[in-house]
C-alpha positions in Angstrom: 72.6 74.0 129.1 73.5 77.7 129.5 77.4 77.4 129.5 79.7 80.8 129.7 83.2 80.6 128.6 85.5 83.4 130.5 88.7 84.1 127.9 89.0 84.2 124.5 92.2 82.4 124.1 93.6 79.5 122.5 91.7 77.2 124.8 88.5 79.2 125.9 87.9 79.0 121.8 88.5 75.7 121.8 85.5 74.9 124.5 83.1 77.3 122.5 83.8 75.8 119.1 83.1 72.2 121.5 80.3 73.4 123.0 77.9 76.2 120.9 76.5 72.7 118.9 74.9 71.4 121.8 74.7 74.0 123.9 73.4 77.9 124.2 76.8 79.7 125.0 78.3 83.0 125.5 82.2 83.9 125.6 82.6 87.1 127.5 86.5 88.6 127.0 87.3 92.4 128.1 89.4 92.2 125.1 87.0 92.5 122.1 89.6 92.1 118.8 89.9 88.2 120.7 86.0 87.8 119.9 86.4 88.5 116.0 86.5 85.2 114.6 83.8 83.8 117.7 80.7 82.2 116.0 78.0 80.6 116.9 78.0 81.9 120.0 77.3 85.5 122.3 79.8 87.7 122.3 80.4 89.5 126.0 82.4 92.4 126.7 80.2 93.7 129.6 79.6 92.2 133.4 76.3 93.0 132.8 75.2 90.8 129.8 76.2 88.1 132.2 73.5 89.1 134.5 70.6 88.6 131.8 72.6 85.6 130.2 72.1 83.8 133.7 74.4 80.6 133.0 74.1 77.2 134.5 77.7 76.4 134.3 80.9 78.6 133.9 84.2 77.4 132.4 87.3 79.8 133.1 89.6 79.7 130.7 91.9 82.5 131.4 95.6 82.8 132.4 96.0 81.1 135.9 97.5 84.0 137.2 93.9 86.3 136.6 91.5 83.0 137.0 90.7 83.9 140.8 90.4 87.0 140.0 88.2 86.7 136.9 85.9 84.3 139.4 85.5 86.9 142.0 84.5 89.9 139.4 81.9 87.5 138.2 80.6 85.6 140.9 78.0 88.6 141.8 76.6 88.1 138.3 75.7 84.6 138.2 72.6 82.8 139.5 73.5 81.3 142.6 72.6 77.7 141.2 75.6 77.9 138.6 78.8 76.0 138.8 81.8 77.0 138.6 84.3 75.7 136.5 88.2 76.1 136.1 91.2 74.2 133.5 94.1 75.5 135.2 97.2 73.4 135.3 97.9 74.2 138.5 95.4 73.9 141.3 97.3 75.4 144.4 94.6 77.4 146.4 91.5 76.2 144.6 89.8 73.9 147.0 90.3 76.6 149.5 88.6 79.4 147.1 85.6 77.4 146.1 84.7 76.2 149.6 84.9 80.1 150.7 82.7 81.1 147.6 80.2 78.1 148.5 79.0 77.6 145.0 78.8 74.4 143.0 81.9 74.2 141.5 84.1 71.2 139.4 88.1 71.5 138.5 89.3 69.6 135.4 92.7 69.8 133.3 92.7 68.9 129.8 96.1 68.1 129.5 97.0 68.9 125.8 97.9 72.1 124.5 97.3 73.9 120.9 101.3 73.4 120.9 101.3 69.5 120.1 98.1 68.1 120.5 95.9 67.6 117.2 92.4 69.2 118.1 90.6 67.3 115.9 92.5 63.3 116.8 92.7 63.6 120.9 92.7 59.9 121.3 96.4 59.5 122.5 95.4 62.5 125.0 94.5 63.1 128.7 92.8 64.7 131.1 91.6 65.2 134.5 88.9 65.5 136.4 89.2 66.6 140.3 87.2 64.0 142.5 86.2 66.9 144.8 83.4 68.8 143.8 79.9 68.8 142.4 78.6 65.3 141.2 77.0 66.8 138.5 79.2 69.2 137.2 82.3 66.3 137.2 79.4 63.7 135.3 79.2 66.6 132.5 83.1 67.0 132.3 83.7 63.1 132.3 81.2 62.8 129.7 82.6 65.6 127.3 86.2 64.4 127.6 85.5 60.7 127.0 83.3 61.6 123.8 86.8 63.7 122.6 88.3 60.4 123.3 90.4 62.0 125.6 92.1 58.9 129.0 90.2 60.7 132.0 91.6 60.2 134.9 90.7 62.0 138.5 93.0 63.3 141.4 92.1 65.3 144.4 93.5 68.7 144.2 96.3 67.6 146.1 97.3 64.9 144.1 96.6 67.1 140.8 99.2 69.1 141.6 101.7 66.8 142.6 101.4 64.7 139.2 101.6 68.2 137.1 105.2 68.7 138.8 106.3 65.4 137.9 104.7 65.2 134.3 105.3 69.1 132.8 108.1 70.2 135.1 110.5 67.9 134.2 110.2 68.0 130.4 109.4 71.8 130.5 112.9 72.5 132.4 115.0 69.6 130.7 113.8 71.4 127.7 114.9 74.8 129.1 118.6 72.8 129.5 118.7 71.8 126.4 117.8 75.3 124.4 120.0 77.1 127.0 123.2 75.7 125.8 122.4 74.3 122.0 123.8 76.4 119.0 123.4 76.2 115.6 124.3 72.9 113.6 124.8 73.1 109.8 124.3 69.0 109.9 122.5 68.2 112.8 122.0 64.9 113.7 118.1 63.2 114.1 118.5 63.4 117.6 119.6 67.0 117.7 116.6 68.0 115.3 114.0 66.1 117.5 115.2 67.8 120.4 114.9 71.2 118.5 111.3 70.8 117.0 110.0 69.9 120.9 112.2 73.0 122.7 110.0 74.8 119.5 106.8 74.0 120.6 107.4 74.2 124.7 109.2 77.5 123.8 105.9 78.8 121.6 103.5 78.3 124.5 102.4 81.3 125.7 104.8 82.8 128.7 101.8 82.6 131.4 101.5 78.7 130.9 105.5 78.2 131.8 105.0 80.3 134.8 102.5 78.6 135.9 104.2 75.2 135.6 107.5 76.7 137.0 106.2 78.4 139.8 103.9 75.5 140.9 104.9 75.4 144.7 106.2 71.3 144.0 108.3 72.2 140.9 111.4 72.9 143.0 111.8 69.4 144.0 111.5 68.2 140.7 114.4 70.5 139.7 116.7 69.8 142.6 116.0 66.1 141.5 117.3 67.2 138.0 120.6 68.6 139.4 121.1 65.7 141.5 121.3 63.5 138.6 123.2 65.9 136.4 125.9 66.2 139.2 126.2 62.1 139.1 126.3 62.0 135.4 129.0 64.6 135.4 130.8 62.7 137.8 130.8 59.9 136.1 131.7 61.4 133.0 134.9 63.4 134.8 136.0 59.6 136.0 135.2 57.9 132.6 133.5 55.2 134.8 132.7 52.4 132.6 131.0 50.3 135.6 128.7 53.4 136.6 127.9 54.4 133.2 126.8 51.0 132.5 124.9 50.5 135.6 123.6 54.3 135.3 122.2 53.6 131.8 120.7 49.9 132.8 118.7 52.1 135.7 117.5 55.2 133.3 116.3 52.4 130.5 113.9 50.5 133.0 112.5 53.9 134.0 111.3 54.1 130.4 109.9 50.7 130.1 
């Protein structure tokens, strides 16, 4: 298959260095210093290579914030056979734009990051694949996760985004809490350094992928949820409420069962 990869970055790479064994592919980045260290592969710079490349499938792997926009400056160049393809983490107005485009198109999420996940041992990872779409194209995304190893699971769009709140919201902004108010420990405990090594990581991702988990329209709730409990915890803690501490912590352990 003809596969184009849109973006150079961390995970754009990662789909050419998956895919250039097995497939003919071409990268095409406006930025060329990203396509130094691109091999086995064609190296784009120019809307009209794309023309005489002609792919059969296109996987977008910019920033959220430019992916529509990357799709609509590239849509007039591709055969009108080709599907479309996106990894966003957030899928708010996606549906809507691919049933406006009328192209084949499939969504999918590979939900590890170059933060934490070992590339190379993805076994203990997920991803997703949106039921809505083209049969084909969401057979050809099943296939490539599950020989990665990767748990596939598949959402509608909806349903996507509603799960992405819950999963990267909350541990994004509880890490947020927690590197907000730390300071520096000449003896810190285990605890304190685990902490520390994941608020590390979240805090090294790149500022485009927090936004786009923060500003998901369904992230708000999540927060207000966070709040909610803090104020309890703090009340608890102002009373030094043996009873509700103990009945606090029995509820919080069999959410982590």
């Amino acid at each position: 298959m003809k596969i184009l990869v849109l973006g150079a970055g961390k995970m754009g790479s990662f789909f050419v260095d998956l895919l250039s064994f097995d497939h003919e592919t071409a990268v095409y980045e406006i930025d060329s210093k990203r396509l130094r260290f691109m091999y086995n592969t064609q190296r784009f710079t120019s809307l009209d290579e794309i023309d005489e490349f002609k792919p059969e499938l296109v996987i977008n792997a910019v920033t959220l914030k430019y992916t529509l926009d990357v799709f609509r400056q590239v849509i007039p160049h591709l055969p009108k056979d080709c599907i479309l393809s996106d990894i966003s983490s957030v899928k708010t107005g996606f549906k809507e734009f691919y049933e406006s485009v009328g192209m084949r198109y499939v969504s999918t999420h590979p939900m590890f990051g170059p933060t934490f996940a070992n590339l190379g041992s993805l076994s203990h990872e997920n991803a997703i694949v949106i039921n809505e779409g083209d049969y084909m194209g969401r057979i050809f995304f099943r296939d490539l996760y599950a020989r990665l190893g990767l748990n596939v699971c598949e959402y509608t769009f909806e349903e996507h985004d509603e799960t992405m709140a819950y999963s990267l919201s909350i541990p994004f902004v509880s890490t947020f809490t927690f590197a907000a108010v730390m300071k520096h420990q000449d003896a810190p405990g285990t605890t304190f350094k685990r902490h520390l090594k994941i608020a590390r990581g979240v805090l090294g991702e790149d500022d485009c992928l927090l936004r786009e988990i923060l500003f998901n329209p369904r992230t708000k709730n999540q927060v207000e949820r966070i709040c909610e409990e803090m104020k309890d915890l703090v009340g608890i803690i102002d009373r030094k409420d043996e009873d509700a501490l103990n009945k606090y912590l029995t509820r919080i352990r069999e959410n982590i069962k």
